[in-house]
C-alpha positions in Angstrom: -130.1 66.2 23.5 -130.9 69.8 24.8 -134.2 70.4 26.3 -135.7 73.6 26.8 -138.7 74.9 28.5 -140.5 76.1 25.5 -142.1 71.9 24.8 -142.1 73.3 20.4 -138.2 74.1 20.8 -137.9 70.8 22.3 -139.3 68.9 19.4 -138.1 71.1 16.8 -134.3 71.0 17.7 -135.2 67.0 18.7 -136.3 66.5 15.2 -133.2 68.4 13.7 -130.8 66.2 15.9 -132.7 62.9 14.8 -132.7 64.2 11.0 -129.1 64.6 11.0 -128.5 61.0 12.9 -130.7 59.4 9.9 -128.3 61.6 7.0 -125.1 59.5 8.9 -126.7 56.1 9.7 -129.9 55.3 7.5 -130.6 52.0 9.5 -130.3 53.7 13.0 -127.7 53.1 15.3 -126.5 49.3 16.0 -126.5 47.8 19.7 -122.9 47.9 20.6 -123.0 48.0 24.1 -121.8 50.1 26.6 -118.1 48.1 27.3 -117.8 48.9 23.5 -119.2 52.6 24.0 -116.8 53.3 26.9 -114.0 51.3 25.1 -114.3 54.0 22.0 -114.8 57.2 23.7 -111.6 56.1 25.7 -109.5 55.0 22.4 -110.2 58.6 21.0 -109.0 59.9 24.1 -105.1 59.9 22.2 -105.9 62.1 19.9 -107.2 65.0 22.0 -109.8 67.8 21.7 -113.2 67.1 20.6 -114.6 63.8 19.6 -116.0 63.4 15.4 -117.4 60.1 17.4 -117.7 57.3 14.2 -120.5 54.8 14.7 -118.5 52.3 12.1 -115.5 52.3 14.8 -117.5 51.8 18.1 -118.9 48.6 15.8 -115.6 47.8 15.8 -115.2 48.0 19.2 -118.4 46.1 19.7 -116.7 42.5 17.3 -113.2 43.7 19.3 -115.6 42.4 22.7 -116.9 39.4 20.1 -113.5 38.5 19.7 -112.8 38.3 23.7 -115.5 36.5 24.6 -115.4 33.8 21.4 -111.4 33.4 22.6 -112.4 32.9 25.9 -114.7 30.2 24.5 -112.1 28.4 22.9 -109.5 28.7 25.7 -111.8 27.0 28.3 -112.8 24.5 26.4 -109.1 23.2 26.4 -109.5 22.4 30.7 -110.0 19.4 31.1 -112.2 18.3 33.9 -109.1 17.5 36.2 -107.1 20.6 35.1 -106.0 22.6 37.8 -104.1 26.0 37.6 -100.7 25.4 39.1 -98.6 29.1 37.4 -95.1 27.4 39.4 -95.4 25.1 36.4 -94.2 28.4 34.7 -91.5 29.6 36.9 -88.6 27.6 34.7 -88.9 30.1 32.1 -85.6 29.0 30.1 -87.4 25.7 29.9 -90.4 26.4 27.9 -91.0 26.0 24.3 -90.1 29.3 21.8 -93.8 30.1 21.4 -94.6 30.0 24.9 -91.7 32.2 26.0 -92.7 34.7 23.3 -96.1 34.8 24.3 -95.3 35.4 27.9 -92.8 38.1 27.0 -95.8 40.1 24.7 -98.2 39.5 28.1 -95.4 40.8 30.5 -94.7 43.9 28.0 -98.6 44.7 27.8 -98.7 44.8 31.5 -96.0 46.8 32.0 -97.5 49.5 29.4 -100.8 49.1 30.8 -99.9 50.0 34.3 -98.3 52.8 32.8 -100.6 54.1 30.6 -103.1 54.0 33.5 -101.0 55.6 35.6 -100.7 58.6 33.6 -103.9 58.9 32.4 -102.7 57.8 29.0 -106.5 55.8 28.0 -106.3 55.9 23.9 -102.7 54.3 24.4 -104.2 51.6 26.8 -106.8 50.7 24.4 -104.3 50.5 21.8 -102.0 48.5 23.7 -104.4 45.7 25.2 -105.8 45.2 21.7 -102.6 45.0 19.4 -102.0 42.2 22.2 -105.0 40.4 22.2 -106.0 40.4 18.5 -102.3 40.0 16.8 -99.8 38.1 19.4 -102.4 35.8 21.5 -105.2 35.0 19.0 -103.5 35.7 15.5 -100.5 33.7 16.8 -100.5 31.8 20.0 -103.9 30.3 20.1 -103.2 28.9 16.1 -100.1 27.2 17.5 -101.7 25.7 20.0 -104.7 24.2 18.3 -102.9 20.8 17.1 -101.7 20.6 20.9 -105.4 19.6 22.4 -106.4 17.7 19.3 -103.7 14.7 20.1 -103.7 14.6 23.7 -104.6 17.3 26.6 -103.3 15.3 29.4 -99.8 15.7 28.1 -97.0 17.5 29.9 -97.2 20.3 26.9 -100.8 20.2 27.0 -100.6 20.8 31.0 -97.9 23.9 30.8 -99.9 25.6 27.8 -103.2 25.3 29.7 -101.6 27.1 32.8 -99.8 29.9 30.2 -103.5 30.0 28.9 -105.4 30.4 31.9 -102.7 33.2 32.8 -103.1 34.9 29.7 -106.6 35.1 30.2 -106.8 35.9 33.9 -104.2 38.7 33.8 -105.7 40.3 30.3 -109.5 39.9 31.8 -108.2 42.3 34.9 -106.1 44.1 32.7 -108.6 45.6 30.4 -111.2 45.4 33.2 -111.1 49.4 33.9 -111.9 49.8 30.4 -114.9 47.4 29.7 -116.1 46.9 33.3 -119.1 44.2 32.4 -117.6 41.5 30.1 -114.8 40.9 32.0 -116.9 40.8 35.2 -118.8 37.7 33.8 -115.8 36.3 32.1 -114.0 36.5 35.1 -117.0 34.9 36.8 -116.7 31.5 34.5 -113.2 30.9 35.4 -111.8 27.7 36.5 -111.5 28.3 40.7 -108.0 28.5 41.1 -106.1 30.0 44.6 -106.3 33.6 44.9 -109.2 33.9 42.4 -111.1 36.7 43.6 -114.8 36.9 44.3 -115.0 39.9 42.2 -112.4 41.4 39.1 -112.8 45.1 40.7 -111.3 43.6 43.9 -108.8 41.4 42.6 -105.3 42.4 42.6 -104.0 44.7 39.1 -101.3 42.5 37.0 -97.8 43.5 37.3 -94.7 43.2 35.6 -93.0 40.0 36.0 -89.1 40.2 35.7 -88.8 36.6 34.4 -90.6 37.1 31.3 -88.4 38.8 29.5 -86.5 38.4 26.6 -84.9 40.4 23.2 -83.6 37.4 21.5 -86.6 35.2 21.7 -88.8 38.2 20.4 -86.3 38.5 17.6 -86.8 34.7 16.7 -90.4 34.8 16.3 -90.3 37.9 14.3 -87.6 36.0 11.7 -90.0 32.7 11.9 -93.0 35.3 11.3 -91.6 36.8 8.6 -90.7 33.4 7.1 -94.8 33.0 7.2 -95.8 36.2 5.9 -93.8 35.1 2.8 -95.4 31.8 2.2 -98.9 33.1 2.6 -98.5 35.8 0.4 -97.2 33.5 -2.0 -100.1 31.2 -1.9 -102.7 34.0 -1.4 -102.6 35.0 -4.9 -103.3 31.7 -6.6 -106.5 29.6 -6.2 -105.3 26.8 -3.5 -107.2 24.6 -2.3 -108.2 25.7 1.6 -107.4 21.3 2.6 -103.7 21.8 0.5 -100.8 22.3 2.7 -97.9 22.7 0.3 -94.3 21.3 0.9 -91.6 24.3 0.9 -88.3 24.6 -0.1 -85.8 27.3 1.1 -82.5 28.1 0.0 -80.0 30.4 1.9 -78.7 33.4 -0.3 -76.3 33.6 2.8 -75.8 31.4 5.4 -77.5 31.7 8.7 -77.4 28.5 11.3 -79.0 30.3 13.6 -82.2 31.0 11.3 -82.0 27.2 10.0 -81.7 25.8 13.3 -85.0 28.6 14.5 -86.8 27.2 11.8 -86.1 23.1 12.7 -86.9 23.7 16.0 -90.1 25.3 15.6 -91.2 23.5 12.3 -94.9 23.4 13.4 -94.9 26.9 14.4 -94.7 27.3 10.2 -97.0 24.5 9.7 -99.7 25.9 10.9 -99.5 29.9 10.2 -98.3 28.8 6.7 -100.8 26.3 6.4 -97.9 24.0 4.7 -96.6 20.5 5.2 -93.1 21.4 6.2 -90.1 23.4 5.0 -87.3 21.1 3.6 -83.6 23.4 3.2 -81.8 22.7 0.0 -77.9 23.0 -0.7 -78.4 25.0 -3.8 -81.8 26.3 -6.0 -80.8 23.5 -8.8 -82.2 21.5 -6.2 -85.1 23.0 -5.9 -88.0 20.5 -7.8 -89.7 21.5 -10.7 -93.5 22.9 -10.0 -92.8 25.9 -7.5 -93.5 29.5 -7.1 -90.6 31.6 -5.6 -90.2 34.6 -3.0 -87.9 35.9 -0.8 -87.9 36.2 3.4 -85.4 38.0 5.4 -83.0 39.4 2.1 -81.1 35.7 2.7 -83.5 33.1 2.4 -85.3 32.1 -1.1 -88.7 30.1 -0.4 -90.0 27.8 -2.9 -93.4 26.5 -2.2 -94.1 23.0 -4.4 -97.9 24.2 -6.2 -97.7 22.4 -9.7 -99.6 19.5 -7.9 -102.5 21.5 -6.3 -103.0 23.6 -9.3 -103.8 23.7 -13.1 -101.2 26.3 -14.4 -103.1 26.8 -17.6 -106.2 27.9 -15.8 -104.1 30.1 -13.5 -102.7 32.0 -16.1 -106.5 32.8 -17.7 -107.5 34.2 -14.7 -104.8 36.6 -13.8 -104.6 37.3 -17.6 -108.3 38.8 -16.7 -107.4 39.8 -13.9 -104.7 42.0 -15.4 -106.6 43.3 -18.2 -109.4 44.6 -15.4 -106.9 46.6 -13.5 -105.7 48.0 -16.8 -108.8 48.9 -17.8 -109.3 50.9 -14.5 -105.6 52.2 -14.7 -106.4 53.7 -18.8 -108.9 57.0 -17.2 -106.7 57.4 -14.4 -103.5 57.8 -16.4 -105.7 60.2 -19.1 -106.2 62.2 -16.3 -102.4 62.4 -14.5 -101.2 63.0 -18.6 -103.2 65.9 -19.1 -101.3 69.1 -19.0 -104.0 70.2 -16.7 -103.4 67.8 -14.2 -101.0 70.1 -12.4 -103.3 72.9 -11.8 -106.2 70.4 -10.0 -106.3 70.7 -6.1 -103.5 69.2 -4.3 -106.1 66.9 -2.6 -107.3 65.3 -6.1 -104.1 65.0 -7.2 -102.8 63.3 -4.8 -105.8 60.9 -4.9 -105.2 59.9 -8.4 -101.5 59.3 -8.0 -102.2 57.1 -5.2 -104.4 55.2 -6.9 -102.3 55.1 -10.5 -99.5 53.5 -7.9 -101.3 51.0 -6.3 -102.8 50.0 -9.4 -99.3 49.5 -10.9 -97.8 47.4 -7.9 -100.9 45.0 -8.3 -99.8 44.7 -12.1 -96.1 44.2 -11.2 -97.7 41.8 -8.8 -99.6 40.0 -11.5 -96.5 39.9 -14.2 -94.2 38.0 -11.8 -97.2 35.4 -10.9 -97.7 35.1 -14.6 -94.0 34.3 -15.4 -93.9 32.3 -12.2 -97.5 30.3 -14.1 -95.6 29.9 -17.2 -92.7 28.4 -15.9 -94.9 25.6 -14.6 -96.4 24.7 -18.2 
């Protein structure tokens, strides 16, 4: 707000700036907080110049702080009352399990590029960096693997070594972001276990730094491959009404051979159990071996997945509903391509051109979509 001395200026410009607050955001301006303020203006810093500040994203921001603290949550309710944090439980890298290695690898790299960032004054790239960790490597990934862990037993050697890679993760990520959002990971920090060299305060304790053990090319490679393998599944299941409590058995095939994938995949079976929400992947010699009742796709260009979902499903049904599904994009599609046909169409601005061709595309690739589900239905009859 400006203020001048002339009290009618004041008002009038105050009521301008309040009018043209209420044209943007109806309902006012939500309580995000100030960690989530300071968290946006510092993301927009990468772009440079002046700031178009969006409400909608600092909101973002505000469920990106949601997101710590509910993690946090979850993570400490996996110490038991007699864990202790012992990180030389950690220092025999080589002898940890595939996820935990990759997970430590992801940490060590977002440290590295955080001290960096900071050091150059490089904020929107920090911000960037600390969330594509948090939200898509340690909750997406790491924290889902782990689950099953702490429902059997936490007083298991596994249990023990992922509560210390835990407690690491969050200890080094709590002071790694705390420049950014000062207060949350003040009281976070505040909550931890008490562990040696726990600080009495985060803005005195030490800055994370890179460790040289926790690296590692080939195991990030592996994870990607296993990830890929899930992506696959999941978008096979996503487009047909499974049950959420069915966990599909799959089948893969190798277009061409790859021990190194197979034996990935063995190893780290429940890895794909639980990101794929499926019972297991069985490899077959050939695809006449693959049962009757499954839907197809293709991970990796050498590996043909087969997930078993005549047994969840009722085909028939199935095939209504992406027939109506089909006809509804169709129906959108019909002005759209009226409008690209006409010989006018080429004279419109390139903006609205654009736009429309866009939008005749992506309706197109959900129809190809659709056709391949429906022959895939059919087969099942």
């Amino acid at each position: 707000f400006f203020f001048f001395n002339d009290t009618a200026t004041t008002e009038i410009y105050t009521e301008q700036i309040v009018g043209s607050v209420r044209c943007v955001q109806e309902t006012g301006i939500g309580e995000c907080g100030s960690d989530a303020l300071r968290f946006g203006l510092l993301a927009y810093m990468i772009q440079g110049g002046s700031i178009n500040l969006d409400v909608k994203r600092v909101e973002g921001y505000r469920n990106f702080c949601n997101k710590i603290w509910n993690s946090f949550k979850l993570v400490h309710m996996t110490f038991n009352k007699d864990f202790k944090y012992d990180i030389s439980k950690l220092d025999n890298f080589e002898s940890l399990e595939l996820v935990d290695k990759w997970i430590l690898i992801k940490l060590n790299k977002c440290v590295e590029e955080m001290n960096r960032s900071l050091k150059d004054y490089e904020f929107g790239t920090a911000t960037q960096c600390f969330q594509g960790f948090w939200l898509y490597s340690f909750c997406d990934v790491y924290l889902e693997v782990i689950k099953p862990i702490f429902k059997e037993n936490s007083y298991s050697e596994r249990a023990i070594i992922v509560q210390n890679i835990l407690l690491t993760i969050i200890d080094q990520g709590l002071k790694l972001i705390h420049p950014l959002m000062p207060f949350i990971t003040e009281e976070l920090y505040q909550k931890l276990p008490d562990y040696e060299g726990h600080a009495e305060s985060i803005s005195i304790a030490t800055y994370p730094q890179n460790n040289e053990k926790w690296v590692g090319e080939e195991q990030e490679n592996n994870v990607e491959e296993l990830q890929k393998l899930v992506k696959t599944i999941r978008s096979l299941t996503a487009g047909i009404n499974l049950p959420s409590s069915a966990r599909p058995q799959v089948f893969a095939v190798f277009i061409e051979q790859n021990e190194k994938l197979r034996s990935s995949v063995q190893q780290n079976i429940q890895f794909i159990q639980v990101l794929a929400k499926c019972a297991g992947v069985e490899f077959l010699n050939s695809k006449s071996d693959v049962p009757v009742g499954c839907i197809m796709g293709v991970s990796n260009t050498i590996l043909e997945i087969h997930v078993f979902v005549k047994e969840h499903i009722k085909a028939d049904q199935e095939i209504v509903r992406l027939e109506k599904q089909k006809q509804k994009i169709e129906a959108l599609m019909k002005p759209i391509q009226v409008k690209v046909n006409n010989p006018n169409f080429s004279k419109m601005p390139e903006d609205v051109k654009t736009q429309n061709t866009e939008k005749l595309k992506g309706y197109e690739i959900e129809i190809q979509k659709l056709d391949e589900a429906l022959e895939q239905f059919k087969q099942l009859l």
